[in-house]
N, C-alpha and C positions, 0 to 999 in steps of 0.2 A: 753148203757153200763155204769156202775157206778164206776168214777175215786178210786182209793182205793188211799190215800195220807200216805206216812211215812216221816216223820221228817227226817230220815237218807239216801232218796235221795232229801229234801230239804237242808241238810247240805250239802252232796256232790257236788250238785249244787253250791249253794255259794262258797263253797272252792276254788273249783273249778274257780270260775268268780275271784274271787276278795284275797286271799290268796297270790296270786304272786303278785296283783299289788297294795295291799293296806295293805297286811299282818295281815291281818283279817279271824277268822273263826266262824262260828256258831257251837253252842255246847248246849247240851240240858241236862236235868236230872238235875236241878236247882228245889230247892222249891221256888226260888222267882225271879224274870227276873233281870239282871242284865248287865252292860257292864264294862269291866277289860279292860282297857289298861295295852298294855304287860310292862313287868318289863325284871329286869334281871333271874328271875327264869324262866317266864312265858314270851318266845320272841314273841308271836303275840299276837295281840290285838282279847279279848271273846266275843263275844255277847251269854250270856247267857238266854237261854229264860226257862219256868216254865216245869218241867217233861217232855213227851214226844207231847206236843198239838203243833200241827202243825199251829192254828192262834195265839199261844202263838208267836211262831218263826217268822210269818209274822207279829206281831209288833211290837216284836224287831228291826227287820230286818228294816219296815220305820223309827222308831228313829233313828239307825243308819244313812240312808239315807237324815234323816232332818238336821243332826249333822254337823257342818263345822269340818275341818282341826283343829282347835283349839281344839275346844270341844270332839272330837275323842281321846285327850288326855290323858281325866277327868276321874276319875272312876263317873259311870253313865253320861258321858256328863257334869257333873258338877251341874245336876240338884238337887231340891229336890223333893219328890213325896209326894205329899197328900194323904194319907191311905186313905181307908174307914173310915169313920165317920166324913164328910167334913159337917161345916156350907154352909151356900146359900154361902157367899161372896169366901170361898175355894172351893166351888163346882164351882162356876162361871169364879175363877181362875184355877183350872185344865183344863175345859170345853178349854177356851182362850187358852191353852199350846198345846191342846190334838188335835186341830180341823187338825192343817195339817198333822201330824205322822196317824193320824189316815185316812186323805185322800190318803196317800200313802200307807196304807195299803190297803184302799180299791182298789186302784189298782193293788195292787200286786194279791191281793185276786181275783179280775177278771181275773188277767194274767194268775192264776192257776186254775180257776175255782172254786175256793173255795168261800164253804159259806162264808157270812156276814154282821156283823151289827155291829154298833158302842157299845163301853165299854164307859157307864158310869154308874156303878154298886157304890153304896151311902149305902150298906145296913143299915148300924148303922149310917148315919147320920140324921141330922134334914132338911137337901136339899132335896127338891123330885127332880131327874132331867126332862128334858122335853126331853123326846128319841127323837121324832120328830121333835124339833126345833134342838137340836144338830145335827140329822145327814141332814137337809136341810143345815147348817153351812158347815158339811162334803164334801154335793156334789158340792155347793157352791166355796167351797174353791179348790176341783177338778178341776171345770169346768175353773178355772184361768191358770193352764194350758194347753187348747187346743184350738189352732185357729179354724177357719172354716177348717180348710185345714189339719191341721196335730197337734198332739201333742208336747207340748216345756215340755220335761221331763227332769229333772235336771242327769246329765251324769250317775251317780250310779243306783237311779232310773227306767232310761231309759235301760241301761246295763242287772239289774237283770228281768225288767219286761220282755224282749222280749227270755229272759234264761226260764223263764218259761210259755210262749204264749211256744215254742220251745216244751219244755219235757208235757208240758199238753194238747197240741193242740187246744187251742185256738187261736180267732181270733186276730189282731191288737187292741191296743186301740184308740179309735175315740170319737170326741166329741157328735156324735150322741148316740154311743154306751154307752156314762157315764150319757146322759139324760135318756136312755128309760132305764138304770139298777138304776140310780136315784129316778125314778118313784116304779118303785118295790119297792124298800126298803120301799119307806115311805107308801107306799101301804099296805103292810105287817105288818108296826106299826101301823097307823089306817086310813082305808080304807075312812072313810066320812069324817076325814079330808081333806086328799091324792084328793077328788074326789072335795071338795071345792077350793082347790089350784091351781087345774087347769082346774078349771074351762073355759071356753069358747078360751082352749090354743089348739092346735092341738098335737096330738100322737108327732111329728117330730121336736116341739118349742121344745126351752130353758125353763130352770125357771124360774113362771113368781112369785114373793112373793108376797101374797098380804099384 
């Protein structure tokens, strides 16, 4: 059976978790992703993601989550973002900023079942990126939170992803289950690399780099 996903029971959701006790809401129909801390016109704090794309929302949603108390402040967190048309050395510094928002997406995106694959889209610059290295970076930077035993998921994180394991009926996240979805991914970027990486490693290993 094929999950059908809408943006307006993923905001529901969120509002729902996190509105009373963070005073935050997800909101969508944006041409460009953004985050508003509230004002006096505007009393909760926006996470605005692009029209109605629902992995728009789940990456919002891990910025947010990366975000401390402080930075929750800032309009966008306080960050600046390097557009499309990034040299190597901005592409490499997006890349460095992008690697853990982006591992929390990819959990969240498990948590829902939703497709995915790491953004790093360069089109008008002079960086080619490496999809492949970046998202071994991605799972990488995943696998740091899970023991053998259980996931150590930062409390918001851990809050939204089991909200939606919940409404999408999927399973728990596990450290097993973030290697063999791991494998996928970069499988599906390029297969003879994917198949030299892990090389002489078992279905059930860790990542081994070489």
């Amino acid at each position: 059976m094929t999950t059908t996903y809408h943006v307006s029971d993923l905001a529901a959701l969120f509002n729902a978790a996190f509105l009373p006790t963070e005073n935050t809401i997800l909101c969508g129909g944006y041409s460009e992703p953004v985050y508003l801390p509230a004002t006096n016109k505007y009393p909760h704090h926006r996470i605005c993601f692009t029209q109605d794309y629902f992995r728009s929302a789940l990456h919002e949603i891990a910025h947010w989550c990366v975000a401390g108390k402080v930075r929750r402040q800032l309009l966008d967190y306080g960050y600046w973002y390097f557009p499309d048309g990034r040299d190597q050395a901005q592409q490499e510094a997006f890349e460095a900023v992008e690697v853990k928002p982006q591992s929390y997406e990819w959990l969240l995106s498990l948590s829902a079942g939703h497709p995915f694959e790491v953004s790093l889209d360069n089109l008008s610059g002079t960086a080619v990126p490496d999809r492949f290295a970046f998202t071994e970076k991605v799972i990488l930077q995943t696998l740091t939170l899970f023991s053998d035993e259980s996931a150590q998921l930062p409390d918001r994180l851990a809050t939204f992803c089991q909200q939606l394991q919940k409404k999408y009926h999927q399973p728990a996240l596990t450290r097993q289950r973030v290697v063999q979805e791991g494998r996928r991914l970069l499988d599906r970027i390029d297969p003879k690399r994917a198949v030299h990486q892990f090389k002489g490693v078992l279905p059930c290993n860790d990542f081994v780099l070489a």
